[in-house]
C-alpha positions in Angstrom: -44.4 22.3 27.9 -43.0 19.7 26.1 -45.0 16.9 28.4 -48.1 19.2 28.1 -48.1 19.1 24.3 -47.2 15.6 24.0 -49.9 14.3 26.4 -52.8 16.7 24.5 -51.4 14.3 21.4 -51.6 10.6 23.1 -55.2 11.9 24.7 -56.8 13.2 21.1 -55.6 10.4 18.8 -55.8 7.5 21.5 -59.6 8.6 22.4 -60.0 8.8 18.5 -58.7 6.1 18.1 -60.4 4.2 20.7 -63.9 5.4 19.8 -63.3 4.8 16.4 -62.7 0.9 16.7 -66.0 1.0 19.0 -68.5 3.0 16.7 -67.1 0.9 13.4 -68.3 -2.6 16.0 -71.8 -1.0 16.3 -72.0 -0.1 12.9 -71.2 -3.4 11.6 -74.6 -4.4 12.6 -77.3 -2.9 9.5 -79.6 -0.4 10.4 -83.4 -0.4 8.7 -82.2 1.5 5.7 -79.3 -1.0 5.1 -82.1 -3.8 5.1 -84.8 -1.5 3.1 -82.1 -0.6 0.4 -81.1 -4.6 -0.2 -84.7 -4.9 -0.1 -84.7 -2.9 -3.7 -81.6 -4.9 -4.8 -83.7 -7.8 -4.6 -86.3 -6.5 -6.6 -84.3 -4.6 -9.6 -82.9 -8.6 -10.0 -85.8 -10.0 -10.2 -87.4 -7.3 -12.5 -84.6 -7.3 -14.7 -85.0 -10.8 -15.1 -88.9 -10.8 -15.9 -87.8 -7.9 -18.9 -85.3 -10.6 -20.2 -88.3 -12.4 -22.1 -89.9 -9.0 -23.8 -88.5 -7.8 -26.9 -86.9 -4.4 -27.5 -89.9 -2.9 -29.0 -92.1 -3.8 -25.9 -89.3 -3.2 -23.3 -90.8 0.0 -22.5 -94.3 -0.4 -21.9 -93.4 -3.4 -19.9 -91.3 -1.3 -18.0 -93.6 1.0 -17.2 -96.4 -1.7 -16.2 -94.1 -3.2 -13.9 -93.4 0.1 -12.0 -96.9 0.7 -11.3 -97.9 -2.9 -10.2 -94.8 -3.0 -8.2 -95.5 1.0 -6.7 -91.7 1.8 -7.8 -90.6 4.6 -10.1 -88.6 2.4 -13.1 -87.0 4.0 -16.1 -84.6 2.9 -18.7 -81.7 4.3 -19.9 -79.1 3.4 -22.1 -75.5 1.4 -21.2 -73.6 4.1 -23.7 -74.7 7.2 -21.8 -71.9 5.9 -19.2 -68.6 6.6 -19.4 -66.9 3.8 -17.1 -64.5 1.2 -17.8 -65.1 -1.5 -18.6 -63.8 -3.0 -15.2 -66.3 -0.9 -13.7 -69.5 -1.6 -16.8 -69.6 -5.2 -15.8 -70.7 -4.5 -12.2 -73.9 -3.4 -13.4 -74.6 -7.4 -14.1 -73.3 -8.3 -10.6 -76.6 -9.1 -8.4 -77.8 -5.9 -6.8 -76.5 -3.6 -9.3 -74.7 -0.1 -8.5 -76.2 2.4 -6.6 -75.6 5.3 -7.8 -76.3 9.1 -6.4 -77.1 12.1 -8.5 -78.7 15.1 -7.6 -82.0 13.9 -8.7 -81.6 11.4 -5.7 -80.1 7.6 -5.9 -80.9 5.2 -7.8 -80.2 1.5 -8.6 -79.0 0.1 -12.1 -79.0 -3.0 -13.3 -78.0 -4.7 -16.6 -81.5 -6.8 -18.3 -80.4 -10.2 -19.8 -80.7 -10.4 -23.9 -80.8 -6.4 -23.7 -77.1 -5.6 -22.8 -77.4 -2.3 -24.5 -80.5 -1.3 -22.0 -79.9 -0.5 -17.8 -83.1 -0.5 -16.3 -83.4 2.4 -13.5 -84.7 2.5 -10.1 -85.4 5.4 -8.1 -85.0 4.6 -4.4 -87.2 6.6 -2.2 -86.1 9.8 -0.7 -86.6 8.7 3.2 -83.8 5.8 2.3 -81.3 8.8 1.3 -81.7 10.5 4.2 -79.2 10.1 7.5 -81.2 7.7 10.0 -81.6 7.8 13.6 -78.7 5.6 14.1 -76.0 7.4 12.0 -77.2 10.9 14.0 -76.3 8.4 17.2 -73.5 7.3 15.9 -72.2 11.1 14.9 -73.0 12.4 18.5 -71.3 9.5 20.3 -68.1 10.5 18.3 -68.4 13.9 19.5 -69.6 13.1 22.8 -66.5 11.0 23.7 -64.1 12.9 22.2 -65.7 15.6 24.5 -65.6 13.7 27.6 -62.3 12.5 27.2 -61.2 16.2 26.9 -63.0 17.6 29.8 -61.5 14.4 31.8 -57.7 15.4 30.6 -58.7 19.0 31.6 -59.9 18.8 34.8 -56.4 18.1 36.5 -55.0 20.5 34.6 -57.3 23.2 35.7 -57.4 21.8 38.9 -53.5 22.7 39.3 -53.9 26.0 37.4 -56.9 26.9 40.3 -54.0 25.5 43.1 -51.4 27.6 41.6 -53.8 30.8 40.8 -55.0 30.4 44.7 -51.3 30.4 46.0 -50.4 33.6 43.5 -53.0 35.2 44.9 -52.2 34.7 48.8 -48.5 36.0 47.9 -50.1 39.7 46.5 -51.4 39.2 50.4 -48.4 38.8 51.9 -48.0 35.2 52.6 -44.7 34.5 51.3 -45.0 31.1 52.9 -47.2 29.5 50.5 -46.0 26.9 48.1 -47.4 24.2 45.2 -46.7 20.6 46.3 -45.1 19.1 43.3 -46.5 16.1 42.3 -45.0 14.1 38.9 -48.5 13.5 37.6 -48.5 17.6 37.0 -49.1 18.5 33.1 -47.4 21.8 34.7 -45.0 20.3 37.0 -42.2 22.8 35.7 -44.2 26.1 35.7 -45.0 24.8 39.6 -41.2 24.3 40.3 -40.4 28.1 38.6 -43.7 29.2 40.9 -41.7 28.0 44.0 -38.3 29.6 43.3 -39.9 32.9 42.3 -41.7 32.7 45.6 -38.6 31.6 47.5 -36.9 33.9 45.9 -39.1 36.9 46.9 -39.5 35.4 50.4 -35.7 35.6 50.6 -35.1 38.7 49.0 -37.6 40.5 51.8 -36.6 38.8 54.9 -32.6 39.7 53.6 -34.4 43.4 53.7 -35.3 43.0 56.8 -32.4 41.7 58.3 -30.2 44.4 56.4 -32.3 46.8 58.3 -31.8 45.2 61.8 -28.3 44.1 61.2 -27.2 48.0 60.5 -29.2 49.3 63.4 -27.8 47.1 65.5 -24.0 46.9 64.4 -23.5 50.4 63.8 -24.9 51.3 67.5 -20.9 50.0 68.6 -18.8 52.5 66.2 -21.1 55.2 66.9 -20.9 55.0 71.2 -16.7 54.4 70.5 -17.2 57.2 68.4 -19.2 59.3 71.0 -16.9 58.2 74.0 -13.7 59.6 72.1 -15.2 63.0 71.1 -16.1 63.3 74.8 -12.5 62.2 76.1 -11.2 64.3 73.3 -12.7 67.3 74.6 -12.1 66.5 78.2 -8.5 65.7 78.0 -5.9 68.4 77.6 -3.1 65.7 77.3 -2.0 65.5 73.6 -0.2 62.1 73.8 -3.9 61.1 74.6 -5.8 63.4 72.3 -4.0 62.0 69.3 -4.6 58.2 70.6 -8.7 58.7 71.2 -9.0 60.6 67.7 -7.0 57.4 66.4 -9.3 55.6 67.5 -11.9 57.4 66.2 -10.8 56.8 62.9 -10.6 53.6 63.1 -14.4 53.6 64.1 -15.3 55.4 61.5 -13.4 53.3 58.9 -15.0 50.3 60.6 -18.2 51.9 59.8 -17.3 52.7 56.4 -16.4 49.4 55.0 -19.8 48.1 56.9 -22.3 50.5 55.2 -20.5 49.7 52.3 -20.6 45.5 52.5 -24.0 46.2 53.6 -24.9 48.3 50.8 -23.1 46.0 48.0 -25.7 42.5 49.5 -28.5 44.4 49.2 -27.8 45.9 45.7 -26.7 41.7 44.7 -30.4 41.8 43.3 -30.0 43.7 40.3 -27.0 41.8 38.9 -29.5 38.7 38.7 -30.7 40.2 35.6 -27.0 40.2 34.1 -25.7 37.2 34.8 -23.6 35.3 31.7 -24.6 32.0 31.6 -22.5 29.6 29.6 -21.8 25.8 28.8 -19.0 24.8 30.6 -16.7 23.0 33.1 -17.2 22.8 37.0 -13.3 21.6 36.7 -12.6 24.4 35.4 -14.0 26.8 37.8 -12.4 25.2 40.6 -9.0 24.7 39.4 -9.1 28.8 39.0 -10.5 29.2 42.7 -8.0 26.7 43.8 -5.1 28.9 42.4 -6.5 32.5 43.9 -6.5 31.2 47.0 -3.5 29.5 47.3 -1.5 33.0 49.0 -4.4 33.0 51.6 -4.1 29.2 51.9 -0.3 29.4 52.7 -0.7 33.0 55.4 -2.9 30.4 57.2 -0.3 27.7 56.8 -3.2 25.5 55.1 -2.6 23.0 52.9 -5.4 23.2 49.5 -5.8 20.6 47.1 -8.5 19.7 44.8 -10.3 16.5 43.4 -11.8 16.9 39.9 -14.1 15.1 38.2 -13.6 12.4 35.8 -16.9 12.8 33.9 -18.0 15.2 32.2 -18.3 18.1 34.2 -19.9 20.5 32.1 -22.9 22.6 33.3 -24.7 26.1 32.5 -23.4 28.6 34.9 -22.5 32.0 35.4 -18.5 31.7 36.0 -18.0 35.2 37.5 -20.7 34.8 40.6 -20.4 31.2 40.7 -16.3 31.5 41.4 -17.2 34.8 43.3 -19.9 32.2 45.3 -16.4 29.1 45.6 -13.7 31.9 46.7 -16.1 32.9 49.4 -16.7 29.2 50.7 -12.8 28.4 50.6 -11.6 31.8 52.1 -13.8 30.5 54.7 -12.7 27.4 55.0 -9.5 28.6 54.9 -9.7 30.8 57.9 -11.7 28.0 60.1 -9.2 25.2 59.1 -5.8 23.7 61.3 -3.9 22.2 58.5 -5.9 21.0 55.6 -8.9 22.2 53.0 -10.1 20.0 50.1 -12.8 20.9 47.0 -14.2 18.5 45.3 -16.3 18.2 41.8 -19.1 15.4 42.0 -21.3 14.3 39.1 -24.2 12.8 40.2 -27.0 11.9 38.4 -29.7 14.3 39.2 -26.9 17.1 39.9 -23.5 18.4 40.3 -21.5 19.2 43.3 -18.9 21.0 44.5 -17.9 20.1 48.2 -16.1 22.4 50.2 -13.8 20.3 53.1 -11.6 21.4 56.2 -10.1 20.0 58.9 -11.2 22.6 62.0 -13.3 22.4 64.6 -16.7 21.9 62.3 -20.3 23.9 62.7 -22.4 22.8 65.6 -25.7 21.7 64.5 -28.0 23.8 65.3 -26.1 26.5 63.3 -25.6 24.7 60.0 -28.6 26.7 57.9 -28.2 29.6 59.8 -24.3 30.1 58.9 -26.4 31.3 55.6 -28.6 34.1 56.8 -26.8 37.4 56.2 -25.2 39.2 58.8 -24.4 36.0 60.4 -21.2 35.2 62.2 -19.8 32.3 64.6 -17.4 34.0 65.8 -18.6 37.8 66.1 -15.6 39.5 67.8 -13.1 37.3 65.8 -15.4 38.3 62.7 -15.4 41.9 63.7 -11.3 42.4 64.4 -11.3 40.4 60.9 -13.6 43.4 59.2 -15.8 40.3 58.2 -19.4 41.1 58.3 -21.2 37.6 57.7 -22.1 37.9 54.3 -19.8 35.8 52.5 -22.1 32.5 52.9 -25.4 34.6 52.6 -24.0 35.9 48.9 -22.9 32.0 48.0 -26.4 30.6 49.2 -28.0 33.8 46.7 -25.4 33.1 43.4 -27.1 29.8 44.3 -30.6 30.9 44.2 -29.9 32.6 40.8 -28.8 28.8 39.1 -31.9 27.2 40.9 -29.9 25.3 43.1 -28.9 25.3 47.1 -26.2 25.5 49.4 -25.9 23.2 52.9 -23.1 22.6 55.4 -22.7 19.2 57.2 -20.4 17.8 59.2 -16.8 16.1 57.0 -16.5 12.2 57.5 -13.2 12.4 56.0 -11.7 15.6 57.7 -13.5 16.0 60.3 -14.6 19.7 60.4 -17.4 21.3 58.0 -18.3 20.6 54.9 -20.1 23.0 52.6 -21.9 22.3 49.5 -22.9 23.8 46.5 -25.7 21.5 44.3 -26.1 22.2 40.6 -29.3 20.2 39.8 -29.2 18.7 36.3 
């Protein structure tokens, strides 16, 4: 908003400005008035200086005479009916006069030589007082431009508002494909980039529906045949060495299934704890030296070695530090699990963001799985994942805590250990 406001400032006063500085060159040129009313300067000199020669008892009636040979209304009045300075008296003996407006219309005085107690009046014609052709011009091109101007600053603003109301529109359709191309020149170039996450984000949030719906259909068809083979051997068998193994088994099953329908149930209720996220000012160096430490046990049952590389600048960003270390112990359990010897984090401040890169030493991600090692429900190695109780949803709920800070997640291959590397971006 900020841009918005600042460029509706630069656009009013620079086209004021602009159009100012032109109308004040055409006006510097006179006008007919301008010509007619130094036209009547002339003559109240030149009168003034005819009544110079008459006497004070005559001044009058020559007055008057002069008026009607001349076709001008002329009056006299007296240099003590005004109250000016005296800075201001002696004008009326500059050549011209002062024009002066009243509400009986304007009129020119002008000081008579060898009377200086007498100002002899003119009355300039009404017509002269009157706005001309060329000031009514000179009005409407002022309002004109400024107009222009605006409609010309307005257009690619409503031209993005139309983009933007069209792809809104195509989303209460059901195309939760759509998307505004960013372009810098936007005045709304930050409501576009919200626009886009929202629409992500509901794009997302349905297709994770969608998967729940088909991951649970399909991984709980497994526990329930083991569970429908044992209750069939169980009632076949009548050996009770047996018996008790196949209803162990059974309970394992049904365990299994337990802890899925529950993992399952927790992803898909993530969403409402988006509205209750804590966000605060504060370290990324902070939040990985405490992952760092909670996984150390895990780190040492895998025989891994874990280190971290902080940051020496300032590492301070706006985050939620539950999810976000929630989002970190998920990526380094991982890591963890995946790695032979070695897993390094590492906090990188960047210019346009902040990173946290997630290292290890195993056997890497092949590429054609490194953005779908996000998607919930997936898993690389499913029976290794499935004797584990893991139910690929540990990168899915990092890539979403993600989401919520309006940043991303991606996994690459390490140049300096040589397995994966996963990344979390914090953009600035």
């Amino acid at each position: 908003m900020r841009r918005l406001y600042l460029s509706i400032i630069v656009t009013v006063l620079g086209s004021l400005f602009l159009l100012g500085w032109g109308l004040d060159q055409l006006a510097e040129h006179p006008d007919d008035n301008s010509r007619d009313l130094a036209v009547y300067r002339n003559l109240a000199d030149g009168l003034s200086s005819q009544l110079a020669n008459d006497r004070s008892n005559s001044l009058m009636t020559a007055t008057r005479k002069l008026g009607e040979q001349f076709g001008v209304n002329l009056s006299l009045d007296e240099m003590s009916s005004f109250a000016f300075p005296d800075a201001e008296l002696e004008k009326f003996s500059a050549p011209g006069g002062v024009l002066l407006m009243s509400s009986a219309g304007a009129h020119l005085y002008k000081t008579i030589p060898n009377h200086p107690e007498r100002l002899l009046q003119l009355q300039i014609p009404s017509q002269l007082n009157e706005p001309s052709a060329f000031d009514f011009v000179m009005t409407a091109s002022l309002y004109g431009g400024l107009s222009l101007v605006l409609v010309l600053w307005l257009l690619p603003l409503t031209r993005r508002l139309y983009l933007l109301t069209q792809a809104a529109t195509k989303i209460g359709k059901g195309d939760f494909h759509v998307r505004m191309d960013i372009t810098r020149f936007s005045y709304i170039n930050r409501l576009e980039k919200r626009f886009n996450a929202m629409a992500e984000h509901i794009e997302k949030l349905l297709s994770d529906n969608r998967l729940l719906t088909q991951s649970l259909s399909h991984d709980i068809r497994t526990p329930m045949s083991c569970l429908r083979f044992g209750l069939d051997a169980v009632m076949d068998t009548t050996d009770e060495a047996k018996r008790d193994e196949f209803l162990q088994r059974m309970d394992t099953e049904l365990a299994h299934m337990e802890e899925m329908t529950a993992a399952f149930l927790s992803y898909a209720s993530m969403e409402r704890y988006s509205r209750q996220l804590k966000f605060k000012r504060q370290p990324l160096n902070k939040l990985v030296e405490n992952v760092v430490v909670d996984c150390q046990p895990l780190a040492r049952q895998h025989g891994v070695a874990l280190d971290a590389s902080l940051a020496i600048e300032d590492s301070r960003y706006i985050y939620d530090f539950h999810w976000c270390c929630r989002a970190l112990q998920n990526l380094l359990s991982n890591a963890i699990r995946y790695a032979d010897s070695r897993v390094n984090v590492a906090v990188i401040v960047a210019t346009d963001a902040m990173h946290i890169c997630v290292e290890d030493d195993g056997k890497g991600i092949p590429d054609e799985k490194m953005k779908a090692v996000f998607d919930p429900f997936f898993k690389l190695d499913a029976d290794r994942s499935r004797e584990q109780g893991h139910f690929g949803l540990g990168l899915a709920i990092a890539a979403k805590v993600m989401l919520w800070h309006y940043g991303n997640i991606s996994a690459s291959h390490s140049k300096r250990l040589g397995g994966a590397s996963l990344t979390m971006r914090f953009p600035n």
